[in-house]
C-alpha positions in Angstrom: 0.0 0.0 0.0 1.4 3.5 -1.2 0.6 6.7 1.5 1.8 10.4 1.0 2.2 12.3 4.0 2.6 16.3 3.7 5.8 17.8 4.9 7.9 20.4 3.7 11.8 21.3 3.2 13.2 24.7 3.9 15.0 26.7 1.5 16.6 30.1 3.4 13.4 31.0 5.1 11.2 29.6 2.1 9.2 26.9 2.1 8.8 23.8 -0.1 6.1 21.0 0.3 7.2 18.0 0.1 5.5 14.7 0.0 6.7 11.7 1.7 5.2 8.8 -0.1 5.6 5.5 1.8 5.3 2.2 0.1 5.0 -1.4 1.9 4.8 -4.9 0.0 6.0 -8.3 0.1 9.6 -8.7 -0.4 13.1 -9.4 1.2 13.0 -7.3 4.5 14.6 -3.9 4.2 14.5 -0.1 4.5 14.9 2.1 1.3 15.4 5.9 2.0 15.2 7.8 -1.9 15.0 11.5 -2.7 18.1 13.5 -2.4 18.4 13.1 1.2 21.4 14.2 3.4 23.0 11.9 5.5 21.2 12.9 8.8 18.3 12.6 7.0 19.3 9.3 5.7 19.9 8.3 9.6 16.1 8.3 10.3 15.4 4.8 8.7 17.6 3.5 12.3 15.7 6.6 14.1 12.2 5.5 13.1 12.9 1.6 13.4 14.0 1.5 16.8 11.2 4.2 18.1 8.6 2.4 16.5 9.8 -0.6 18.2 9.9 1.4 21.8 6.9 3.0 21.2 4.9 -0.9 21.2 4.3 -0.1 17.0 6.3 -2.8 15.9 8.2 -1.9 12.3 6.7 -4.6 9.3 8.6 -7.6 8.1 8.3 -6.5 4.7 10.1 -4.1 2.2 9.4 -0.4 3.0 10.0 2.0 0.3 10.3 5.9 1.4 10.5 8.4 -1.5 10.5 12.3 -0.7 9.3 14.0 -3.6 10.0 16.0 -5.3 13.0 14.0 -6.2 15.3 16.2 -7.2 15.3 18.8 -4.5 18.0 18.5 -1.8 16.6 17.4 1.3 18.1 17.7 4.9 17.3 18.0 8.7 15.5 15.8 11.1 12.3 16.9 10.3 11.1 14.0 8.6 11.7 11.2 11.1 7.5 12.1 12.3 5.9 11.7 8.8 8.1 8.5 8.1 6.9 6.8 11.2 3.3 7.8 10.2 3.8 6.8 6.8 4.8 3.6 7.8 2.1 3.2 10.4 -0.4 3.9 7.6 0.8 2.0 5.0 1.0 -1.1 7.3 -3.1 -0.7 8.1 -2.2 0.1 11.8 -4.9 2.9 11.1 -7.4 4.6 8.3 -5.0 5.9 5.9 -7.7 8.6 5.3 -6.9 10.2 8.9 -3.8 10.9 7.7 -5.2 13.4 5.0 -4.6 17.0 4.8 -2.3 17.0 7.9 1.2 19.2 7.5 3.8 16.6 9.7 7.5 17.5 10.8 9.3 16.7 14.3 12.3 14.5 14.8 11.9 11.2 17.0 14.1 10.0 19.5 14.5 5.8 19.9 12.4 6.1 22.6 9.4 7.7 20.5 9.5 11.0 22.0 8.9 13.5 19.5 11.9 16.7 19.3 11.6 20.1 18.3 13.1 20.8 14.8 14.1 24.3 13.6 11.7 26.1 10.9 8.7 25.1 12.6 7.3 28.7 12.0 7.8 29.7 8.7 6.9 26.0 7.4 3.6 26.1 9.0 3.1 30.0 8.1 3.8 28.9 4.5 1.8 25.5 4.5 -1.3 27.7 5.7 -1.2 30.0 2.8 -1.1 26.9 0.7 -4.6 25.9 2.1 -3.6 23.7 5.1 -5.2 24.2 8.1 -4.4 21.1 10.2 -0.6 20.5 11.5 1.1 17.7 13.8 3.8 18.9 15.5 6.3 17.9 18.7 4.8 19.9 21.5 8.2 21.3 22.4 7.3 23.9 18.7 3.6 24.5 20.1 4.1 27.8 20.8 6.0 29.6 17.6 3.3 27.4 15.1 0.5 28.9 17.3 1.2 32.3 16.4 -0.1 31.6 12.8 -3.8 32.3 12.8 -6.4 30.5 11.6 -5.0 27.0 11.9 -5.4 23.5 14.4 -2.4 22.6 15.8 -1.8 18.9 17.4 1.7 19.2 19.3 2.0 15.5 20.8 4.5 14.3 22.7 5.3 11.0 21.4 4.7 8.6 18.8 1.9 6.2 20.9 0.4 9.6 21.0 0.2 10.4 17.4 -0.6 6.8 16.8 -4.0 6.8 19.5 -4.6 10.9 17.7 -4.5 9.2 13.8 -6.5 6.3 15.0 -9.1 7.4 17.1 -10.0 10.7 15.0 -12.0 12.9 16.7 -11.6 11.4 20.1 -8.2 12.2 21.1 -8.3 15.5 21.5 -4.9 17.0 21.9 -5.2 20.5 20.6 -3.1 23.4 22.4 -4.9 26.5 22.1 -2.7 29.9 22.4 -5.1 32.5 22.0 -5.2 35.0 24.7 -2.2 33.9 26.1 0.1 35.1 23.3 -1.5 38.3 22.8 -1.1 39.3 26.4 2.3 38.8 26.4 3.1 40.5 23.2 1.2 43.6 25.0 3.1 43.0 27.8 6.4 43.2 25.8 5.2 46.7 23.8 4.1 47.9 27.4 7.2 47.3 28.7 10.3 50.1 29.1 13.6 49.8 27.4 15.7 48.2 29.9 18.9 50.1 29.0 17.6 54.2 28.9 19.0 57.3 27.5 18.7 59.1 30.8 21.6 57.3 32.5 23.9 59.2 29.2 25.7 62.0 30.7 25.8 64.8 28.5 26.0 63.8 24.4 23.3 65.5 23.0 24.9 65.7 19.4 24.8 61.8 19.7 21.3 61.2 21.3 19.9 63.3 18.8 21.8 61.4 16.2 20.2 58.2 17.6 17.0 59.8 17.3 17.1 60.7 14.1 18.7 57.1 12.9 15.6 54.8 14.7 13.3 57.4 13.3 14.0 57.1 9.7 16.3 53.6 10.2 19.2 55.3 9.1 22.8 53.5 9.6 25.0 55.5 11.7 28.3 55.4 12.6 29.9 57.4 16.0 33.7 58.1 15.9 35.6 59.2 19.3 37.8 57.9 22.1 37.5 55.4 24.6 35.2 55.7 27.7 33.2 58.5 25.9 29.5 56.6 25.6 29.4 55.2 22.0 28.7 51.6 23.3 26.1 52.5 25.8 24.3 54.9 23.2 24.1 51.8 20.9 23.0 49.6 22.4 20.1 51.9 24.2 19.3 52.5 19.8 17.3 49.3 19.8 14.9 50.2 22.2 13.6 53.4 21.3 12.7 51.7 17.7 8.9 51.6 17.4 7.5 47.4 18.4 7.3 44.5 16.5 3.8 44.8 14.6 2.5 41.1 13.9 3.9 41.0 10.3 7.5 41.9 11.4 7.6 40.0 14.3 6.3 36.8 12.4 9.0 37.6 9.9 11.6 38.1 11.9 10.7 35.0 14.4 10.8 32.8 11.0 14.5 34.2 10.8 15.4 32.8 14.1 13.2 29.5 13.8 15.2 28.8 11.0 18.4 29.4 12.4 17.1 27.2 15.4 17.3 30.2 18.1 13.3 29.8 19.0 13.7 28.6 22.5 11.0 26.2 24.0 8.5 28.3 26.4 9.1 32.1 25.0 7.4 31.6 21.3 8.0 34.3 18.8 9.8 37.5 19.7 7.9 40.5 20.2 10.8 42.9 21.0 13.5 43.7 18.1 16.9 41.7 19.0 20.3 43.9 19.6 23.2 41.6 17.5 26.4 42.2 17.9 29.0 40.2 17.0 32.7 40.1 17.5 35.3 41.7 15.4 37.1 38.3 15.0 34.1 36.9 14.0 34.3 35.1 10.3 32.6 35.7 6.8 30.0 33.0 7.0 28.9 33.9 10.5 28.4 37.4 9.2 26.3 36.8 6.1 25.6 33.2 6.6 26.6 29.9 4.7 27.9 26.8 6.1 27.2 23.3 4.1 23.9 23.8 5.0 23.3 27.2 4.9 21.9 29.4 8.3 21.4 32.8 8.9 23.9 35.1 9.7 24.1 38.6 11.8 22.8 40.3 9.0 19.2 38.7 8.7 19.2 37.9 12.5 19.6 41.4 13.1 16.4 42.1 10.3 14.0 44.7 11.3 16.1 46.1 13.5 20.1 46.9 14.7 23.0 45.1 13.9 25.8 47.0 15.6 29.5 46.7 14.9 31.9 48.1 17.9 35.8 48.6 17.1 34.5 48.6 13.5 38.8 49.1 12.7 39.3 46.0 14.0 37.2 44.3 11.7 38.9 43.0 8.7 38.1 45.0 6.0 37.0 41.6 3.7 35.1 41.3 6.0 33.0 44.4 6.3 33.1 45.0 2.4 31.3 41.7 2.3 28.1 44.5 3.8 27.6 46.2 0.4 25.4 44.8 -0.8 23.6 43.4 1.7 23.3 46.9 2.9 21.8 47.9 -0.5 19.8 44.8 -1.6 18.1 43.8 1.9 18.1 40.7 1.3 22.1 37.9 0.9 21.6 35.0 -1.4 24.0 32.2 -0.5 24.5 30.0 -3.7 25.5 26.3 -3.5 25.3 24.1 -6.1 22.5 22.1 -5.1 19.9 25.0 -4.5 20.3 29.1 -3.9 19.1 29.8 -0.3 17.8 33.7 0.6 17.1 35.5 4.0 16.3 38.7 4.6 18.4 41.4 5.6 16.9 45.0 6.6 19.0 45.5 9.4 20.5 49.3 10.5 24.0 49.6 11.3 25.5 51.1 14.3 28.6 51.1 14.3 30.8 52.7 16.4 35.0 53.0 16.4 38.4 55.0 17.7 39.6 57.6 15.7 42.8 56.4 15.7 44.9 53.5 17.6 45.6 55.1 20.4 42.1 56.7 20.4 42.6 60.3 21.0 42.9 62.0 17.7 42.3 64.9 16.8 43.6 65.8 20.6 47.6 65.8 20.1 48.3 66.2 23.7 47.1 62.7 24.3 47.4 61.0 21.0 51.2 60.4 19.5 50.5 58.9 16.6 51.6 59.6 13.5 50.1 61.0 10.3 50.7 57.6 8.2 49.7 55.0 11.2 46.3 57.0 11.6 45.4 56.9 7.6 46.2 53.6 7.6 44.1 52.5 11.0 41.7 54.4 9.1 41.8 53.1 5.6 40.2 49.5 7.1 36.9 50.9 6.4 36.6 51.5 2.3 35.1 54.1 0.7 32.1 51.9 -0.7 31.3 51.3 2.8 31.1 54.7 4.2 29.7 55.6 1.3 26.4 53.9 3.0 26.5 55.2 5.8 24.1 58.0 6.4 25.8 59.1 9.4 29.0 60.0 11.2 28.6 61.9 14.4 32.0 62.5 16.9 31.4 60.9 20.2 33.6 63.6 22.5 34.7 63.3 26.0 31.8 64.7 28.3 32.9 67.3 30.3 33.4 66.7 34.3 30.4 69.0 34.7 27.9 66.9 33.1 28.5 63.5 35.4 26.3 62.5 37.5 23.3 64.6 35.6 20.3 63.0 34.6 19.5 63.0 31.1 17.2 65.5 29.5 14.7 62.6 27.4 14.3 59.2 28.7 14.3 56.2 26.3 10.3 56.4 26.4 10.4 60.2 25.7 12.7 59.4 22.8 10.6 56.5 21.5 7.3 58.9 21.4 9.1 60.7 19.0 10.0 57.8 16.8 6.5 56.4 16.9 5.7 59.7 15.8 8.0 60.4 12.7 7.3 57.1 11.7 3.5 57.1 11.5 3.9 60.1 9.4 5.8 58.1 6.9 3.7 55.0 7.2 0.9 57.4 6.1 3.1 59.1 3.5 4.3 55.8 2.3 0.5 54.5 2.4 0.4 51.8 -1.1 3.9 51.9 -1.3 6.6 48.7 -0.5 8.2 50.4 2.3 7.2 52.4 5.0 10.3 54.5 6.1 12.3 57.3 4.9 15.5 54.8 4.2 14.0 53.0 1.6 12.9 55.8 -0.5 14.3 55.5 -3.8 13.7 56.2 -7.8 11.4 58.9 -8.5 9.3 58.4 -5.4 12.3 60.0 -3.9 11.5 63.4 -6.1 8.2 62.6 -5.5 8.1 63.3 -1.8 11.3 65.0 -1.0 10.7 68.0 -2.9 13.4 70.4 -2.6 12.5 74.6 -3.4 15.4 76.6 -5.0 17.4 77.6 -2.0 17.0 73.5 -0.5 18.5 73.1 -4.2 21.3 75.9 -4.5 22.4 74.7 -0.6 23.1 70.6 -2.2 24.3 71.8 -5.6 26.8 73.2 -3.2 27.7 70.5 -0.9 27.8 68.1 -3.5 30.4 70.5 -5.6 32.4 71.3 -2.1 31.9 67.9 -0.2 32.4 65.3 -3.5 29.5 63.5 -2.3 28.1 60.7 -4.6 24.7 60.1 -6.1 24.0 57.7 -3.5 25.3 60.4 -0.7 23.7 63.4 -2.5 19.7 60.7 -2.0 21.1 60.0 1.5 21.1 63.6 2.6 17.9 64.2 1.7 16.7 61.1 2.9 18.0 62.3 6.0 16.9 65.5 5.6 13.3 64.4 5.2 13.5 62.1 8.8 14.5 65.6 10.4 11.6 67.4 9.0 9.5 64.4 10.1 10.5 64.6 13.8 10.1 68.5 13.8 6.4 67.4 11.9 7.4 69.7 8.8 5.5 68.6 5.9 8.5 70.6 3.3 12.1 70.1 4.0 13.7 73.8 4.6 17.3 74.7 4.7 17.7 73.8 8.3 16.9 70.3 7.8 19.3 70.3 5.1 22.2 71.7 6.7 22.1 69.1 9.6 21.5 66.4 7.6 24.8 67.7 5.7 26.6 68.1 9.0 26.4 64.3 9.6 28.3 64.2 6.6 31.1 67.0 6.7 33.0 64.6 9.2 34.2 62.5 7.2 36.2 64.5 5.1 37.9 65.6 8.6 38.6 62.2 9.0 39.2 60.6 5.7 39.6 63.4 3.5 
């Protein structure tokens, strides 16, 4: 007797059914895995024999046939040890094959039938629901990221005897985990809450804080040169938390990022709060973009939707941060292998922040000693390309004695108002459009809203002759420009907005000519 079970097979974070078709007749006892299967996944003809055996659901005497189609797609992952064993079960007539219909299956089984967790859970049911499947069976330990996906029944079991008295006692085994309430009360609870790390502990750096401000508003990338001990650190990583919450679509996106990459962890579901990375400078390519023989996610799409910040951005290797272009442009890092092209995400803003020299105190040459060729040089690890993209360089001083010990002037929740504010403005604006922030303006919806009148237009014909800005940095002032007018709630960008948007630019050339 021939059964197909529905599964799927993840590609990046995008989803492809699969169908496991189980066949068992008369012939020599053995176990035939076929269908381009990796060699964990070729491991789950021992996994499934021995659990059904443990689980009291002896394995057939007979020749058992297990083809995942479609054939020629790569396969991988433990994911398919559950609808296997249920294949099996079904085509030996321990149950009505027709139970079986119409139900999405993935989980990995232990020898002793316990059903495991597998990574993906979320975007493979997410995906399988727009498909027109409403019905999923599923290791309790993923109940809670699949239950986020609305409109759906979701039968999280424990074990195989379970899914074997569910499958044949349809109906009256009623194992269904309901989320509901539950779920939305804690992602209130999570937009409710405070920013745990607040801008009011920052002594003094106004020029910085309102820097941040303007970045989160418009998710600019910024980039905060000065010496050690002076706040760039603690102004970062308070950034994340003055970004506006998770609404359901990012969250859901982002959460499918992380269940992917296997980061979902058992009892706190999908994340309702935008996640701070930042990694290492010694940290390699692939961890950065992603890749391995079985590509994952790297900091770039796990920092999606919101900051991926990069401290002693000199020590990175350069390679290395050139390898950003064009993620940085294209939101999104295909990782190509010869067996399949794999694509995640990656809107992320970069923070980064760095020393302006190795010692650390340039420009102030009674503390720094070093000399005109080692400071271009500590400086030349970040390429022109790069900076090129960043839309904006503020100087990080020393605070003065006078301001320790004072309370800030704007908490985190003060600061977050205004970039709630700014960006329901360009939601509005934006209304129809692919994007909803100031950032991803481009083409001639960037002319479109971001009209300039003739002195906004005389003021960048000038910076652009006297600063030798590119196209792209001539759109990225304005752009930036626009966020300013935004926060002041101007519906025309003026000169003001203008020349501070410039200002965030100016320092380079003090910097790196």
């Amino acid at each position: 007797m021939i059964v197909k079970i529905k599964s799927g097979a993840m590609l990046g974070v995008e989803m492809v059914p699969v169908d496991v078709e189980v066949d068992v007749s008369r012939g020599l006892p053995r176990f035939e895995l076929v269908g381009f299967a990796s060699s964990e996944l070729r491991e789950a003809k021992e996994r499934v024999k021995v659990a059904l055996n443990n689980s009291d659901l002896p394995i057939p005497v007979s020749k058992i046939t297990v083809n995942l189609s479609p054939a020629n797609l790569p396969k991988s992952g433990t994911s398919y040890d559950l609808p296997i064993a249920v294949g099996i079960l079904a085509a030996s007539e321990f149950f009505d094959y027709e139970a079986t219909k119409d139900i999405f299956m993935a989980g990995e089984v232990g020898l002793d039938g316990t059903l495991k967790g597998v990574p993906g859970i979320l975007p493979m049911v997410s995906q399988a629901r727009k498909k027109g499947l409403r019905k999923f069976l599923i290791p309790y330990e993923n109940r809670e990221e699949a239950a986020f996906v609305e409109d759906i029944e979701i039968i999280p079991l424990k074990d195989l005897r379970e899914v074997f008295l569910y499958l044949s006692n349809p109906g009256r085994y009623d194992s269904k985990y309901l989320f509901g309430e539950e779920a939305d009360s804690d992602a209130k609870k999570s937009k409710d809450a405070s920013p745990s790390a607040d801008f009011i502990d920052i002594y003094g750096q106004e020029t910085a804080k309102r820097a941040a401000l303007i970045s989160a508003a418009g998710f600019h990338n910024l980039l905060m040169v000065g010496p050690p001990g002076a706040g760039k650190t603690m102004i970062a990583k308070r950034i994340s938390g003055i970004l506006p919450p998770l609404t359901r679509e990012e969250s859901l996106e982002v959460s499918s990022i992380y269940s992917v990459a296997g980061l979902l962890k058992e009892g706190k579901g999908i994340l309702t709060e935008r996640p701070f990375i930042s990694p290492h400078h010694s940290m390699s390519d692939q961890a950065l973009i992603g890749g391995g023989r079985i590509p994952k996610p790297g900091a770039v799409s796990l920092s999606h939707r919101s900051v991926l910040f990069l401290d002693e951005l000199t020590e990175f290797r350069r390679s290395t941060l050139d390898l950003l272009r064009q993620p940085m442009e294209d939101k999104c890092v295909t990782i190509a292998r010869a067996y399949g092209n794999y694509t995640y995400p990656t809107n992320f803003m970069l923070v980064a922040a760095m020393n302006p020299c190795p010692c650390g105190y340039y420009p102030d040459r009674e503390r720094c000693h070093c000399t005109e060729p080692e400071i271009a040089r500590y400086l030349s690890k970040i390429s022109g390309p790069i900076l090129d993209r960043i839309d904006m360089t503020v100087e990080v001083s020393r605070p003065e004695v006078t301001t320790i010990g004072k309370v800030g002037d704007e908490s985190s929740k003060d600061l977050r108002d205004k970039v709630v504010k700014a960006r329901e403005i360009q939601k509005i604006r934006y209304r129809g459009k692919p994007y909803t922030m100031n950032s991803e303006l481009y083409g001639e919806d960037l002319n479109l809203f971001c009209k300039l009148g003739k002195p906004e237009k005389d003021l960048m014909s000038k910076a652009f002759a006297s600063l030798g800005l590119s196209i792209r940095a001539y759109h990225k002032i304005i752009k930036l420009a626009r966020t300013i007018a935004d926060i002041e709630e101007s519906e025309a960008i003026n000169v003001s907005h203008l020349e501070e948007a410039i200002s965030y630019r100016t320092i380079n050339r003090k910097y790196w000519n």
